[in-house]
C-alpha positions, 0 to 999 in steps of 0.5 A: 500500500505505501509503496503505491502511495510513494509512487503517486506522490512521486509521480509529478502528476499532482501535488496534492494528497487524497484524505485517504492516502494522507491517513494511511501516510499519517499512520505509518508515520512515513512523511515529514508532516509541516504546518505552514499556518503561522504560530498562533494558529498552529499553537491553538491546534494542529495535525498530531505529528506536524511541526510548524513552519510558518509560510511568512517564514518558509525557506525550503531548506528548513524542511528535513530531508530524508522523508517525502514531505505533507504540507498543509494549513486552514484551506489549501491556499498556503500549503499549495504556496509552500509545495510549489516552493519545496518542487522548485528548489528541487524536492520532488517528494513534496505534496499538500492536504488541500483541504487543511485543517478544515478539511481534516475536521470535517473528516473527524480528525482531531486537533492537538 
């Protein structure tokens, strides 16, 4: 299963990640899951798992290597800012939960 996700997210033909493939990535813990919302909002509640690297501060280079790599935020708009960002200095293994934090609560995800 992981490996057939790894190869949709490597494939270039999107840099979007589906709800379901983004749980499953979360359960293996097989990604670098980064919040691009800014402190305060990371700080009232995130993603179990993610680190915060706000947008307003976003340098490709901060972003570890080693693991392919999810971003996202509130809606989409920004982590689809940061994903193009992270493709153009080179990491091809970046993609974004469109729907962000919303779209994850919709879904019953929980928040930390």
């Amino acid at each position: 299963m992981l490996s057939g996700l790894m190869k949709r997210l490597t494939s270039g033909a999107s840099n979007t990640i589906a709800h379901d493939d983004f749980v499953a990535a979360l359960k293996a813990k097989s990604h670098v899951l980064v919040d691009v919302r800014e402190a305060g909002e990371f700080s009232s509640g995130h993603i179990p798992g993610a680190v915060n690297v706000p947008l307003s501060r976003f340098d490709p280079s901060r972003i570890p290597a080693g693991k392919p790599v999810i971003l996202y935020c509130a809606t989409g708009a920004r982590s689809g800012m940061a994903v193009r960002a992270l493709q153009q200095a080179g990491r091809e293994d970046a993609v974004h939960y469109r729907p962000g934090v919303m779209g994850w609560r919709l879904q019953g995800g929980k928040l930390v």
